[in-house]
N, CA, C and O atoms as a MOPAC input file, in Angstrom:
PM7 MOZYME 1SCF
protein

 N     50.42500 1  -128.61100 1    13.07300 1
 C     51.33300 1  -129.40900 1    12.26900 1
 C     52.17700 1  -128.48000 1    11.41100 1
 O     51.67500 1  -127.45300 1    10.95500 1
 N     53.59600 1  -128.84700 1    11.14900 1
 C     54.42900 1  -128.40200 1    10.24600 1
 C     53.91800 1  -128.04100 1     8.85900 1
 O     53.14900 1  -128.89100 1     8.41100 1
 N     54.09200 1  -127.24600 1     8.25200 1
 C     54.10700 1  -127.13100 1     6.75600 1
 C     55.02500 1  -127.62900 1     5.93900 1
 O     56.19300 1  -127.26100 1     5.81600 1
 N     54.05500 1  -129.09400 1     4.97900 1
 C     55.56200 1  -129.12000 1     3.83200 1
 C     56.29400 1  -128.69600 1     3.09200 1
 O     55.87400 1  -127.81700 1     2.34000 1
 N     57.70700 1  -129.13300 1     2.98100 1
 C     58.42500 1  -128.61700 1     1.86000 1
 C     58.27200 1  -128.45600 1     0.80800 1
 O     58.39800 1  -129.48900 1     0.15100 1
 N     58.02300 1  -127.52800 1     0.21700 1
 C     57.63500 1  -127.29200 1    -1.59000 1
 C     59.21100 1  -128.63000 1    -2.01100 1
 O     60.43100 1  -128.52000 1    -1.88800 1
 N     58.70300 1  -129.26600 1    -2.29400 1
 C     59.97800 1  -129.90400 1    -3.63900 1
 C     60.13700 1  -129.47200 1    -4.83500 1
 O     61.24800 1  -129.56800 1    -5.35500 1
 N     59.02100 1  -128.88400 1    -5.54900 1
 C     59.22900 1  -128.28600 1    -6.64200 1
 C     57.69900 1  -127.67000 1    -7.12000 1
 O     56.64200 1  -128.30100 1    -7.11000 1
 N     57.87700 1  -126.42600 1    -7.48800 1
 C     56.85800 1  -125.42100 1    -8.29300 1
 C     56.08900 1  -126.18500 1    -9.05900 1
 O     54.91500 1  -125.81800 1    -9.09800 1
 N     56.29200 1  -126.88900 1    -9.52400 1
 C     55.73100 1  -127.72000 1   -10.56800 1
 C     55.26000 1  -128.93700 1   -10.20800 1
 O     55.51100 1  -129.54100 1    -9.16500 1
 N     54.46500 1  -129.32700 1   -11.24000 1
 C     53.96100 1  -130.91900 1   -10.74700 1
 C     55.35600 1  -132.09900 1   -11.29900 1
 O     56.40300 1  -131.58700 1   -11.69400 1
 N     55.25500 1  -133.18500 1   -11.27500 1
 C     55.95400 1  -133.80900 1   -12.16000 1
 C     54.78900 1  -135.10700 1   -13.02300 1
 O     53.73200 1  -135.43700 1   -12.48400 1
 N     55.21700 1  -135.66100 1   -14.31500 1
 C     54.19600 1  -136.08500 1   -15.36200 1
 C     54.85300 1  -136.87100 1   -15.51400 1
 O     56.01400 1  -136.82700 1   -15.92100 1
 N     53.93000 1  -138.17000 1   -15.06800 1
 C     55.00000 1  -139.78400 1   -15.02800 1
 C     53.53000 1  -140.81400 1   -15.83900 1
 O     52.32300 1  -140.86600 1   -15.60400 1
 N     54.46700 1  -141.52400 1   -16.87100 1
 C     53.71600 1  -142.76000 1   -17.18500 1
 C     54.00100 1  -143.80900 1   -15.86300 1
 O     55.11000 1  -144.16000 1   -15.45900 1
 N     52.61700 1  -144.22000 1   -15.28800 1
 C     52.87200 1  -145.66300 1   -14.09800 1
 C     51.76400 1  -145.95400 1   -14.76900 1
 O     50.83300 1  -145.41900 1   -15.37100 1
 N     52.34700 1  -147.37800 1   -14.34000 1
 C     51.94300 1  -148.96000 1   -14.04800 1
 C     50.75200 1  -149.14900 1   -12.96700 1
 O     50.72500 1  -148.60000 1   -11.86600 1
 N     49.74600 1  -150.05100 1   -13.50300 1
 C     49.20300 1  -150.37300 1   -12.87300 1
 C     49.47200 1  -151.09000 1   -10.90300 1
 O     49.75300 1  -152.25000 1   -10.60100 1
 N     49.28100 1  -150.05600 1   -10.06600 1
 C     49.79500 1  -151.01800 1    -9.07000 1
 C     49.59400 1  -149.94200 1    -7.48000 1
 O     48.46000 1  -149.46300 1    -7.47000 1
 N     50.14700 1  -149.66100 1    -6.66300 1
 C     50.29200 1  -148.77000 1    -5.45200 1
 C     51.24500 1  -148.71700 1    -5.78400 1
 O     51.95800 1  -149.53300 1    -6.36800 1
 N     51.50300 1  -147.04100 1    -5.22500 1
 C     52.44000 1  -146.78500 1    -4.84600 1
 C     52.13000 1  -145.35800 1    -3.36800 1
 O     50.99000 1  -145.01000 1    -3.05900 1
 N     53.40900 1  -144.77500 1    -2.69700 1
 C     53.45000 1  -144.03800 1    -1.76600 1
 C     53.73700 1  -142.52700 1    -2.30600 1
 O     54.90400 1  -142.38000 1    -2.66800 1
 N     53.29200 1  -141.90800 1    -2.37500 1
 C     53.44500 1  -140.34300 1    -2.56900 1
 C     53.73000 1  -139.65700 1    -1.24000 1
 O     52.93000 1  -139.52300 1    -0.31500 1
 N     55.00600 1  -139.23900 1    -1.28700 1
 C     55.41500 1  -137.95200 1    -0.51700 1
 C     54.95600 1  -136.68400 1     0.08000 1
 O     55.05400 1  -135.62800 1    -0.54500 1
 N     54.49200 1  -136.74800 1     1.18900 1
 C     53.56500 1  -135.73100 1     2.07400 1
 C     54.47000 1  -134.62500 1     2.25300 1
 O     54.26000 1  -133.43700 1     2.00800 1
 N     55.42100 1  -135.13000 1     2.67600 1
 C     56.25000 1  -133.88400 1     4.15400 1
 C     57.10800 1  -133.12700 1     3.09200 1
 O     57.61100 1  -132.11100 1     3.57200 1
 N     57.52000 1  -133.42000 1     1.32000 1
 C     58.13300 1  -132.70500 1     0.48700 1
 C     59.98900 1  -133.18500 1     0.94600 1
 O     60.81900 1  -132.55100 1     0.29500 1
 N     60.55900 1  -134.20400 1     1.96400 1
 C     61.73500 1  -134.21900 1     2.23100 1
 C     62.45400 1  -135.59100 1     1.70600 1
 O     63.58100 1  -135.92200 1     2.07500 1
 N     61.77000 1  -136.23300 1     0.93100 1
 C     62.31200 1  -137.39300 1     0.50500 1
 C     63.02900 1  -137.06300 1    -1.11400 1
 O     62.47100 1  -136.59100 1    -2.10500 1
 N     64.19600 1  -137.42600 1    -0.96700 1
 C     65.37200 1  -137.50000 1    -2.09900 1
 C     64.82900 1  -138.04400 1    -3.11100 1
 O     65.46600 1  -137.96100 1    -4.16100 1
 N     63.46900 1  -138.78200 1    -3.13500 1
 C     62.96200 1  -139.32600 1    -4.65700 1
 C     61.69500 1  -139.22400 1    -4.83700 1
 O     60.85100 1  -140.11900 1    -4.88900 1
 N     61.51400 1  -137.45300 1    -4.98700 1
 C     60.37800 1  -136.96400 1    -4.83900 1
 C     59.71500 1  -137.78100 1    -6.59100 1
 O     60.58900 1  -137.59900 1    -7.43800 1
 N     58.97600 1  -138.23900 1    -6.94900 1
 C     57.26200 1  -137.95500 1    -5.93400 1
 C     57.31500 1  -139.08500 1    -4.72500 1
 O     56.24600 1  -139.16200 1    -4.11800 1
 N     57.94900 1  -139.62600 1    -4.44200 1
 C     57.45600 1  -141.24200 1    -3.68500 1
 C     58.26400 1  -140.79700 1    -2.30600 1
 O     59.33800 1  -140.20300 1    -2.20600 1
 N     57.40000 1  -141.27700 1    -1.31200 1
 C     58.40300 1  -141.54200 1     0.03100 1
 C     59.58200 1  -142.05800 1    -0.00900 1
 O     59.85000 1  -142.55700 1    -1.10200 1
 N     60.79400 1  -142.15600 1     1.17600 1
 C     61.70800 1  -142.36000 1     1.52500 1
 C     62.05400 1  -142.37500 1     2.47600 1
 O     63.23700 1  -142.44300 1     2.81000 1
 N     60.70000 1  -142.28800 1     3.48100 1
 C     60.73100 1  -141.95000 1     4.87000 1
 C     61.69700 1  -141.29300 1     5.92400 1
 O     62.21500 1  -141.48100 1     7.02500 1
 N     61.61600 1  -140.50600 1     5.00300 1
 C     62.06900 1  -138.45700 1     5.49400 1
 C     61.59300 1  -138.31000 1     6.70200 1
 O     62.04700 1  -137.96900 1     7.79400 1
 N     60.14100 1  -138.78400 1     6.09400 1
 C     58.76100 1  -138.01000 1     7.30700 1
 C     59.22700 1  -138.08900 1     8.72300 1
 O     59.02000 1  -137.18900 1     9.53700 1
 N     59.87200 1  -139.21200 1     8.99300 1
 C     59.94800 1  -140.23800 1    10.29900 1
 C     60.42300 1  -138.92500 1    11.01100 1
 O     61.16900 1  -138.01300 1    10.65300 1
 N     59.50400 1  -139.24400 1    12.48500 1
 C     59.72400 1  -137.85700 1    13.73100 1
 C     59.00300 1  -136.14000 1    12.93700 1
 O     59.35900 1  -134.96300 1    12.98600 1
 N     58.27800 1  -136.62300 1    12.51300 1
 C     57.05800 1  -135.31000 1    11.77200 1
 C     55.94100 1  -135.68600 1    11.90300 1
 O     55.57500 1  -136.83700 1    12.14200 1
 N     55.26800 1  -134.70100 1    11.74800 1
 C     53.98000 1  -134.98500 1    11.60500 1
 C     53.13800 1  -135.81100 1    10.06200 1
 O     52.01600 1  -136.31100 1     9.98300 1
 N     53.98000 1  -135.70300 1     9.24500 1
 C     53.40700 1  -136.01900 1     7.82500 1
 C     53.28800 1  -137.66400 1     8.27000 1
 O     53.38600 1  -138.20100 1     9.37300 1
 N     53.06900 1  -138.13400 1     7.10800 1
 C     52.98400 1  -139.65700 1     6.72000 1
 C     52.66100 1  -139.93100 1     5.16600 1
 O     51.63600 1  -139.32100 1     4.85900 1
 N     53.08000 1  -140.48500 1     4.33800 1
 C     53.05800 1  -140.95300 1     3.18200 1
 C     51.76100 1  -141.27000 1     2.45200 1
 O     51.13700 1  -141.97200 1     3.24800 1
 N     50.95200 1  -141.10100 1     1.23100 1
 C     49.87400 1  -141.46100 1     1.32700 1
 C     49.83800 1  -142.70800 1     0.27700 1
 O     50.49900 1  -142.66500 1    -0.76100 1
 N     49.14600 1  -143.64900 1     0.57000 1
 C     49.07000 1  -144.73400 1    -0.39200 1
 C     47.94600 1  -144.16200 1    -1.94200 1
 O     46.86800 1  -143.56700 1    -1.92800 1
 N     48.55100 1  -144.52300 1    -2.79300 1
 C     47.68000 1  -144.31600 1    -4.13300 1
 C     47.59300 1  -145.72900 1    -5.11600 1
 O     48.61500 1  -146.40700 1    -5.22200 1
 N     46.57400 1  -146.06800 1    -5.69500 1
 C     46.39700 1  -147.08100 1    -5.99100 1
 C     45.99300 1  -147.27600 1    -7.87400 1
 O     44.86200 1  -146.93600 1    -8.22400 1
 N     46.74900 1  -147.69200 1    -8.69700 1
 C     46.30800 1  -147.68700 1    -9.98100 1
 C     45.94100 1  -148.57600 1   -10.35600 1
 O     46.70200 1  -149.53700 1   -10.24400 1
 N     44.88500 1  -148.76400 1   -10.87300 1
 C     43.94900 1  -150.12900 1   -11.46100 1
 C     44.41200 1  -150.45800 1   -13.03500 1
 O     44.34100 1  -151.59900 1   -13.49200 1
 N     44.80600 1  -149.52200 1   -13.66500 1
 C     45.35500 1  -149.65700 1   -14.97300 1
 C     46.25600 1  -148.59400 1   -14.99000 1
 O     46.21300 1  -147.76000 1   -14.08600 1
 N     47.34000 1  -148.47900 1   -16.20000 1
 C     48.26200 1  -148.00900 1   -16.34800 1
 C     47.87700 1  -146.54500 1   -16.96300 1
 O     47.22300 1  -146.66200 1   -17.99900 1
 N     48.09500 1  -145.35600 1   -16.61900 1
 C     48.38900 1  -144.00500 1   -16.90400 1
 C     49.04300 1  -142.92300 1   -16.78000 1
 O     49.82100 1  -142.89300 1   -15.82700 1
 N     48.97600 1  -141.93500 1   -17.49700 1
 C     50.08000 1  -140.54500 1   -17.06700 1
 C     48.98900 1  -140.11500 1   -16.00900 1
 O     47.76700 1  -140.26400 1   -15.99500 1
 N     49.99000 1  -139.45000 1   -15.01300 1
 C     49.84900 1  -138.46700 1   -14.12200 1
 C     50.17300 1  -137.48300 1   -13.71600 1
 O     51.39100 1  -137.36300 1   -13.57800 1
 N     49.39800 1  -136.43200 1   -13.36600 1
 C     50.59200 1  -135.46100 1   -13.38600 1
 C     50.39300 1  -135.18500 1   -11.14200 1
 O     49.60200 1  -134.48800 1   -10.50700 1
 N     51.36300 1  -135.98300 1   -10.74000 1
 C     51.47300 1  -135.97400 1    -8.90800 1
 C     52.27500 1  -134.15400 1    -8.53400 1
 O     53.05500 1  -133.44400 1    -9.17000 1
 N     51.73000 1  -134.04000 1    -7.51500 1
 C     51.85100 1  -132.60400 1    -6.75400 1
 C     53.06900 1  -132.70900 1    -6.52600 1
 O     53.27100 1  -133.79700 1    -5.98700 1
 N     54.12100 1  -132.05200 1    -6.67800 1
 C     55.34900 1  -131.85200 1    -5.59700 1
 C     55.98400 1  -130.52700 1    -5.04800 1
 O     57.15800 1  -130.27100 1    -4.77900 1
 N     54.37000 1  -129.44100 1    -4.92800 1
 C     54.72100 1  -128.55700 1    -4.15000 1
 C     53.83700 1  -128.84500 1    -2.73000 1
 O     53.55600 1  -127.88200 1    -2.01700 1
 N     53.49500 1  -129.94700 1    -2.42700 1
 C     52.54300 1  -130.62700 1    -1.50500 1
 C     51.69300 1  -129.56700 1    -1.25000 1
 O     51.93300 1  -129.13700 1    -0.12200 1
 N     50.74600 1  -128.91300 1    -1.83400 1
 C     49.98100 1  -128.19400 1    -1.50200 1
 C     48.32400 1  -128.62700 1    -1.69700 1
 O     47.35700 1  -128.24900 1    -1.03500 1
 N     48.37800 1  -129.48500 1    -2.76200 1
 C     47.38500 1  -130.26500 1    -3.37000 1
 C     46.10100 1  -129.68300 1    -2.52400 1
 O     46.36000 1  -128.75700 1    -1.75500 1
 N     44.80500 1  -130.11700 1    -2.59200 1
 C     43.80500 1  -130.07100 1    -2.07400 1
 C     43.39700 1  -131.75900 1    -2.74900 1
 O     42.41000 1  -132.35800 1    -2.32300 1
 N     43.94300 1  -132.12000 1    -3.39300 1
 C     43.55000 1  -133.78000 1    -4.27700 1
 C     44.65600 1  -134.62300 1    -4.00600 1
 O     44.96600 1  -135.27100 1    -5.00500 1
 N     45.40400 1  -134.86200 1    -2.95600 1
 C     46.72600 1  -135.64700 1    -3.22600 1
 C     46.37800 1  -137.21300 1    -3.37200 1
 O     45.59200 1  -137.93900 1    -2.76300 1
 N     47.46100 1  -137.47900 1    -4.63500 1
 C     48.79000 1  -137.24200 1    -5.00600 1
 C     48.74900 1  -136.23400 1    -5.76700 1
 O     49.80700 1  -135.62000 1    -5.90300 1
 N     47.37000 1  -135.67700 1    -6.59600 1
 C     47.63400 1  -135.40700 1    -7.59200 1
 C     47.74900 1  -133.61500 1    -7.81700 1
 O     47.23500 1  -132.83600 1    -7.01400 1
 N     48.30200 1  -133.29000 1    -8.70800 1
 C     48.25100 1  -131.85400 1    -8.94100 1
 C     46.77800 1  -131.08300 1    -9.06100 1
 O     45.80900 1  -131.65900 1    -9.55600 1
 N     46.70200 1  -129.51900 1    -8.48200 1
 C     45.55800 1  -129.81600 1    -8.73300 1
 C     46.20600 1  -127.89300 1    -8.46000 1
 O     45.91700 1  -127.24600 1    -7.45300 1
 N     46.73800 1  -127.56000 1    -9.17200 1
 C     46.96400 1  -126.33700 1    -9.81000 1
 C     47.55300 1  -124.73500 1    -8.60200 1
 O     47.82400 1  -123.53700 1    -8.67400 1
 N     47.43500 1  -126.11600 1    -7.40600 1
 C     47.80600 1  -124.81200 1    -5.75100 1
 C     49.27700 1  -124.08600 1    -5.79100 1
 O     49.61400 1  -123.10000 1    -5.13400 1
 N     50.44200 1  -125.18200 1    -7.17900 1
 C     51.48000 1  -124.26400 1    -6.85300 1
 C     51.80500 1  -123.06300 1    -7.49700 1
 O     52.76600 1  -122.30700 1    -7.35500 1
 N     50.65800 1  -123.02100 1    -8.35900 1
 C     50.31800 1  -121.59000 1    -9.04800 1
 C     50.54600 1  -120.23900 1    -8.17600 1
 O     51.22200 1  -119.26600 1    -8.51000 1
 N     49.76300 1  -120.43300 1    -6.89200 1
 C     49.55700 1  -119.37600 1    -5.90500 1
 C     50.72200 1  -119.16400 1    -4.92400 1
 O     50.77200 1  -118.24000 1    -4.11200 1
 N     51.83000 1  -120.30500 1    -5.11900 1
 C     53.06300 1  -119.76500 1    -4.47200 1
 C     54.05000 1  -118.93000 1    -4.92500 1
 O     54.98600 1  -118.62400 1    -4.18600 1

């Protein structure tokens, strides 16, 4: 399989709402953190994430994660 696109070095830190949403695998969607289905004809696919109550997060968008959505400190090593 392809390797994703880094979208950015950094994580990004969003207050959400209780609810699903789609986080961005393949790094090619224009409204990174969330799909836009870029992916389509790749190997990636979008991953569903699910919030039971409302909190900050801080989601991956150098898709390197080992925890996705969430950051989990891998774009350090790029």
């Amino acid at each position: 399989m392809d390797k994703p696109v880094v979208a950015d070095t950094k994580p990004i830190v969003l207050d959400l709402q209780a609810g699903s949403y789609w986080w961005c695998s393949c790094g090619k969607s224009a409204g990174q953190p969330y799909c836009d289905g870029s992916h389509k004809g790749s190997g990636f696919a979008p991953q569903q994430f699910t919030l039971e109550k409302e909190q900050k997060a801080a989601l991956c968008l150098c898709k390197q994660t080992g925890n996705p959505p969430y950051c989990d400190g891998s774009h350090a090593k790029l």
